[in-house]
Residue frames relative to the residue before (quaternion, step in Angstrom):
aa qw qx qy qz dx dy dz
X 1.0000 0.0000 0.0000 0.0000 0.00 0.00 0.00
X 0.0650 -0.7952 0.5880 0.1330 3.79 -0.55 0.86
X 0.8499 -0.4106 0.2907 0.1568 2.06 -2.37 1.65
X 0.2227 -0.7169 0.6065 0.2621 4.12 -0.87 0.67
X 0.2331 -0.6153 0.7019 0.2729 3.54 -0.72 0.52
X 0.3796 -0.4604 0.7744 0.2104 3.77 -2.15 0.51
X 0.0381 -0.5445 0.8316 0.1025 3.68 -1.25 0.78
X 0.8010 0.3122 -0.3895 0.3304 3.80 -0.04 -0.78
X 0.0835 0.7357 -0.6708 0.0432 3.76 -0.40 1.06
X 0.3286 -0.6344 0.6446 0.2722 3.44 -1.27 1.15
X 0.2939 -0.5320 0.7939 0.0173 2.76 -2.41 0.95
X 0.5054 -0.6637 0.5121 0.2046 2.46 -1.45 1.58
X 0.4129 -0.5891 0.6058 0.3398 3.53 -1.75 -0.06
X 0.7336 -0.4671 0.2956 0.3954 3.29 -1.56 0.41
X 0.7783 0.2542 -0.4122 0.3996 3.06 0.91 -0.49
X 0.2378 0.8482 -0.3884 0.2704 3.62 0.97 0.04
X 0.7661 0.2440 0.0020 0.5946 2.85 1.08 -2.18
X 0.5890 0.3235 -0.5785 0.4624 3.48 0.37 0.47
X 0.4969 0.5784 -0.5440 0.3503 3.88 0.21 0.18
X 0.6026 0.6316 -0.1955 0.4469 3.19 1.43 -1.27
X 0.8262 0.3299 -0.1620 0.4270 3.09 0.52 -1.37
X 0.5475 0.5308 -0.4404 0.4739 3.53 1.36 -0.13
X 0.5390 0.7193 -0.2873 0.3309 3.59 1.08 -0.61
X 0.4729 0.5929 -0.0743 0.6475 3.25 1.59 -2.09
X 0.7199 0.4350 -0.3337 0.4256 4.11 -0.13 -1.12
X 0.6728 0.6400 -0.2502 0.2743 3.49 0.73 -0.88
X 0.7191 0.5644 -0.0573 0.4013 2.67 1.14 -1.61
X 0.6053 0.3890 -0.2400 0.6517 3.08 1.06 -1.06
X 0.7250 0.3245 -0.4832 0.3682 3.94 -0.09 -0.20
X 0.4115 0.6029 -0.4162 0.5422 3.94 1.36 -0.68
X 0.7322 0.4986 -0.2466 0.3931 4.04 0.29 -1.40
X 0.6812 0.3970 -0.2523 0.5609 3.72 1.05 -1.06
X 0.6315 0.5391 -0.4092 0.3783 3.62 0.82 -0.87
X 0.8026 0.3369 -0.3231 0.3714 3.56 0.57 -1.04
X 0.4219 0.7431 -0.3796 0.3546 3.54 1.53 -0.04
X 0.6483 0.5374 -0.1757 0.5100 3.14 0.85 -1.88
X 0.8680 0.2801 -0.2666 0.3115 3.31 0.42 -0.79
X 0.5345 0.4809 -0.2836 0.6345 3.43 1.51 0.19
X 0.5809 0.2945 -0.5366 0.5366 3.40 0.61 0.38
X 0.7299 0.5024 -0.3099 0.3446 3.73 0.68 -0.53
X 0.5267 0.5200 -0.4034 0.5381 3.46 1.61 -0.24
X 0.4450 0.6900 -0.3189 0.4735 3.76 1.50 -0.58
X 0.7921 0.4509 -0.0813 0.4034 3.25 0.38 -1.07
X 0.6451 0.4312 -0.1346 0.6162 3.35 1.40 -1.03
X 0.5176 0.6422 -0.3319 0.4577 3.50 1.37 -0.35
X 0.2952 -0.7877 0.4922 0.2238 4.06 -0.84 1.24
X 0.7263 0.2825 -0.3117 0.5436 3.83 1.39 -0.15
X 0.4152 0.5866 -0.5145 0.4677 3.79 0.63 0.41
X 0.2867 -0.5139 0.7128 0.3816 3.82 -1.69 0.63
X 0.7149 -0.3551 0.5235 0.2980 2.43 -2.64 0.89
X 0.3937 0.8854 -0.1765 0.1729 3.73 0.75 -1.03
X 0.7626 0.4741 0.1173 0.4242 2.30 0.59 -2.44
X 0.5540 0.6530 -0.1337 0.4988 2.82 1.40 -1.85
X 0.7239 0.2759 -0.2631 0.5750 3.63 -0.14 -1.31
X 0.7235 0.4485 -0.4346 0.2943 3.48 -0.28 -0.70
X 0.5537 0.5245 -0.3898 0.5162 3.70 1.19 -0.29
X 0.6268 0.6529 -0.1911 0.3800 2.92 0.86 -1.05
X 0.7283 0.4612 -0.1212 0.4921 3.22 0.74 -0.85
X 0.5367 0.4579 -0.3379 0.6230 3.48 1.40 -0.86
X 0.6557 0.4295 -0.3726 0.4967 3.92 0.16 -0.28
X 0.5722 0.4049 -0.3676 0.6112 3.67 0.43 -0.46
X 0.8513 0.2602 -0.2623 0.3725 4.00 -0.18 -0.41
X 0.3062 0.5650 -0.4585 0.6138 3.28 2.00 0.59
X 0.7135 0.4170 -0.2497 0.5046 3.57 0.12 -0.96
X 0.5298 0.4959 -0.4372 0.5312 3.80 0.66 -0.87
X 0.9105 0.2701 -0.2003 0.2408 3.77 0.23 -1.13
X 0.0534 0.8207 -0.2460 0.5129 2.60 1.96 0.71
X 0.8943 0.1150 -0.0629 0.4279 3.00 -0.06 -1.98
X 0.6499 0.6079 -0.3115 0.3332 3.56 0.98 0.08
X 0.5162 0.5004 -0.3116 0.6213 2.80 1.89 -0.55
X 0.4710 0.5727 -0.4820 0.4667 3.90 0.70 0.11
X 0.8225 0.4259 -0.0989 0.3637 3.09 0.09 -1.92
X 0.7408 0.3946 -0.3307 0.4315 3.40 1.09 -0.21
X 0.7197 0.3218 -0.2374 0.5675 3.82 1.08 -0.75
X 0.6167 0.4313 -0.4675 0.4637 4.51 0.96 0.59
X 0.5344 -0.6754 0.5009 0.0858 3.22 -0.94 0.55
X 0.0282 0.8724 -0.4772 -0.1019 3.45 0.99 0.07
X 0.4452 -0.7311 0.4678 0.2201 3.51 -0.90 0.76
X 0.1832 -0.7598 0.5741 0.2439 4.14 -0.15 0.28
X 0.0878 -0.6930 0.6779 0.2290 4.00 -0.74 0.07
């Protein structure tokens, strides 16, 4: 039995996909936020490794890193 192909895929409107993409933004800033700060309660912690700590830590920082690239690549930024 062959495979149907879809020719008619819907596209999203502008605003469509910014709903989308504001959705996507969240998450990942909600994800870095509770990282950062659990890696930093880690750290501030007297029976936790220092380790641990940074390494959480660090995974939040590169949440946020992807964050910003996913900005910079899919906004448009206006120059004046």
């Amino acid at each position: 039995m062959p495979v149907k192909v879809h020719k008619d895929k819907k596209h999203l409107s502008k605003d469509e996909e910014f709903q989308l993409f504001k959705l996507v933004f969240d998450k990942f800033l909600w994800i870095g936020t509770i990282l950062t700060i659990y890696g930093i309660y880690l750290l501030i912690d007297w029976n936790a490794e220092i380790w641990k700590g940074l390494t959480v830590l660090f995974v939040g920082a590169l949440f946020f890193t992807l964050l910003t690239s996913l900005i910079s690549k899919n906004v448009n930024f206006r120059r004046n």
